[in-house]
C-alpha positions in Angstrom: 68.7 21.6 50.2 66.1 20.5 47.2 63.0 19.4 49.0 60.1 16.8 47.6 57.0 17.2 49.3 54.3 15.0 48.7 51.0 15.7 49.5 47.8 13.5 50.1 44.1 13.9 50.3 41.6 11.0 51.8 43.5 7.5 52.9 41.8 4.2 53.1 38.0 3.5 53.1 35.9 6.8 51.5 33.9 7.7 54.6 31.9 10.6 53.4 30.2 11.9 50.4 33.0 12.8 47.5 32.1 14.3 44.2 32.7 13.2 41.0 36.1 12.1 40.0 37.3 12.7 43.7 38.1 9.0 44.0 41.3 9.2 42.9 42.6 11.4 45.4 42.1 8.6 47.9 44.8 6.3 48.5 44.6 2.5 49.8 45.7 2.5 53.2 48.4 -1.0 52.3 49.9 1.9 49.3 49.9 4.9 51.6 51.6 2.7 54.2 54.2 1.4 51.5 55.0 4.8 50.4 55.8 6.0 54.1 58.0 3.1 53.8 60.2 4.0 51.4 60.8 7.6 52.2 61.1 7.5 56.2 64.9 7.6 55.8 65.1 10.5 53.2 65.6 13.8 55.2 64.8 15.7 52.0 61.4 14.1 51.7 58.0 16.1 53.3 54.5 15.2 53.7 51.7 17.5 53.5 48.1 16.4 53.8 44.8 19.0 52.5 41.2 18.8 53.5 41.0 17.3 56.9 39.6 14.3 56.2 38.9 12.9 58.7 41.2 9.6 57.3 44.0 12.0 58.6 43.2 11.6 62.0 42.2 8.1 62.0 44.3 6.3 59.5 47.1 8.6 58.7 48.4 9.8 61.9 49.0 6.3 63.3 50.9 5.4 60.6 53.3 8.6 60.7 53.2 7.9 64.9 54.7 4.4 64.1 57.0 5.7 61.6 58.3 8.4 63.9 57.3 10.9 60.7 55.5 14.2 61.0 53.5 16.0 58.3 51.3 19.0 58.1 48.1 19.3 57.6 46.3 21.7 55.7 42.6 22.4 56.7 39.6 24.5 55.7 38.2 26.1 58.8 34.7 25.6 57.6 34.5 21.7 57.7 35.7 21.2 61.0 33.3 19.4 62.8 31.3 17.9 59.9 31.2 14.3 59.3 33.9 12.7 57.3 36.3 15.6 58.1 38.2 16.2 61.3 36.8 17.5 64.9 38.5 20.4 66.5 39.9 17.5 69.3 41.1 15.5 66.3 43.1 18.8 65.1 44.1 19.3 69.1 45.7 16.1 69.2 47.0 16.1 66.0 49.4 19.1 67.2 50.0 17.4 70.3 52.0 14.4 68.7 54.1 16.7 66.7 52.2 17.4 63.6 51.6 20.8 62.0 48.3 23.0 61.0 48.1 24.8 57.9 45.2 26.9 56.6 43.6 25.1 53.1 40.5 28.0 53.3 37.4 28.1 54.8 34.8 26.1 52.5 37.7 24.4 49.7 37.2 26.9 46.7 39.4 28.3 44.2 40.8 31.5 45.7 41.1 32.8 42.2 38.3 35.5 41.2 37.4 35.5 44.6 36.5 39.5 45.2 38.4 40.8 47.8 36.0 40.8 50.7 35.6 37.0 49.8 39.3 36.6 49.5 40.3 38.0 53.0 37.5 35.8 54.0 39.3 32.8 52.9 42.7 33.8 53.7 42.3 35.6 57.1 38.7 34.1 58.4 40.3 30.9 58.1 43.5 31.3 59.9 42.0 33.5 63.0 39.1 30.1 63.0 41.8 27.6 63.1 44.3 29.3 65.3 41.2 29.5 68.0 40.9 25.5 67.3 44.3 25.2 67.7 45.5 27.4 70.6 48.6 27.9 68.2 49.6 30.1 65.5 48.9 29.2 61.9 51.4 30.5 59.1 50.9 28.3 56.6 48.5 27.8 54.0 47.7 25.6 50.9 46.4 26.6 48.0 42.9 24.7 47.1 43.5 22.8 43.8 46.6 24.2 43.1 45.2 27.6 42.0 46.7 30.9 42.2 48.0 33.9 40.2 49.1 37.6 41.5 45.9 38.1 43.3 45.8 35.6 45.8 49.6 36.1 46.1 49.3 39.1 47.4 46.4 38.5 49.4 48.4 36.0 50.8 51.9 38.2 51.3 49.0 40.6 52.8 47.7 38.3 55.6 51.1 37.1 56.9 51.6 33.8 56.0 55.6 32.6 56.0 55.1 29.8 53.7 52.4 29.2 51.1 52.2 25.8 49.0 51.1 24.8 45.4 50.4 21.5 43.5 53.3 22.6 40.6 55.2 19.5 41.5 58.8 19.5 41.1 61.3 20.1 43.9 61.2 23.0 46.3 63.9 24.8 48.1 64.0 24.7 51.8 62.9 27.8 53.6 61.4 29.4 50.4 57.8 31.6 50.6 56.0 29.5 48.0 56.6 25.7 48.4 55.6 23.3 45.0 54.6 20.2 46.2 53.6 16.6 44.0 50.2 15.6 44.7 50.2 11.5 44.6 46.7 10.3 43.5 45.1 6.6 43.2 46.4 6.5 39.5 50.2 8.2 40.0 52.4 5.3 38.5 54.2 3.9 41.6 57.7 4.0 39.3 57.0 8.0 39.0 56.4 8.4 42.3 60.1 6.2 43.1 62.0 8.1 40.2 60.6 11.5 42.0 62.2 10.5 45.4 65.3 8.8 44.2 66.4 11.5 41.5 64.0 14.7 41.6 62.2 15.7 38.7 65.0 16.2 36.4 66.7 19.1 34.9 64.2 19.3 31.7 60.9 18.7 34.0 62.2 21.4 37.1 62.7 24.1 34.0 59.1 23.3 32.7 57.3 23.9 36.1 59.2 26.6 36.7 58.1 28.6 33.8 54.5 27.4 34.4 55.2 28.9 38.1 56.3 32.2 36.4 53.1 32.7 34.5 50.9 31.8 36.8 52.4 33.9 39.6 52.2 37.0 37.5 48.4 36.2 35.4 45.2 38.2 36.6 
């Protein structure tokens, strides 16, 4: 089955200090709500979450709770704890109602020409950190800002993980190692985001990340 999987940063009110431009990856909580809405009847629909903002614990999972929805949410390992992103309890409890934990690195930096000491750090630190958090086993991970070529790949194939997710966009297919997802942002167009869920991103679009996929999976 063709998946969708949305993903989501920071949702409602910005409650720490963002950097520049990082405005638009927060949502307002009545749009974030709306959007639930309209997909909580479409099996083929996912929802991913990265950072661990700490709007994920306090806005977003009541909202999936009420919904009777369940997302995952990717993490960096080094944040936890830190004001404005989520506390270790927060994660604890986040697994107890269902959701899922996914590794997003240890301090949210580009994996790419990481050397490989700092690369296993990312990939391997984080996951042993958050599976100590969690009491649970963590195979998944997201790459930070979309980035990755046949380096982090590998490094990726090399630590274990059974799934691995991008920002291409696009659909994805159920089950498969490396997961596109769309990222929806303060400025997506709300009749993008509806044409997405209703129809897929179209024949012409799917071959165009898909070769953009290709390059970037075999690049240095």
């Amino acid at each position: 089955m063709a998946l969708i999987i949305l993903n989501f940063h920071g949702v409602g009110p910005i409650s720490r200090v963002i950097e520049e431009g990082e405005q638009d990856w927060w949502l307002d909580q009545s749009a974030f709500e709306s959007l639930l809405d309209a997909v909580r009847e479409r099996s083929q629909v996912q929802l991913t979450f990265d950072d661990g903002n700490a709007s994920d614990f306090e806005i977003a999972l009541p909202a999936l709770l009420r919904r009777g929805m369940r997302a995952t949410f990717f993490l960096c390992s080094g944040l936890l704890d830190q004001p404005g992103f989520l506390s270790r309890k927060q994660v604890r409890e986040l697994l107890s109602t269902g959701m899922r934990i996914g590794s997003h690195g240890v301090a949210h930096r580009s994996w790419r020409k990481l050397n490989p000491e700092q690369l296993v750090l990312e990939l391997e630190g984080s996951r042993q950190a958050l599976e100590t958090a969690c009491g649970s086993p963590v195979d998944a991970a997201a790459c930070p800002f979309g980035a990755y070529d046949r380096h982090v790949l590998s490094g990726l194939r090399k630590a274990g993980y059974r799934f691995v997710y991008t920002s291409d966009g696009g659909s994805a297919t159920e089950g498969q190692w490396l997961q596109g997802r769309t990222t929806i942002k303060r400025s997506t167009p709300p009749a993008d985001i509806q044409r997405l869920i209703l129809r897929g991103p179209g024949a012409a679009e799917q071959l165009l990340i898909n070769l953009r996929k290709f390059l970037k999976r075999f690049r240095g």
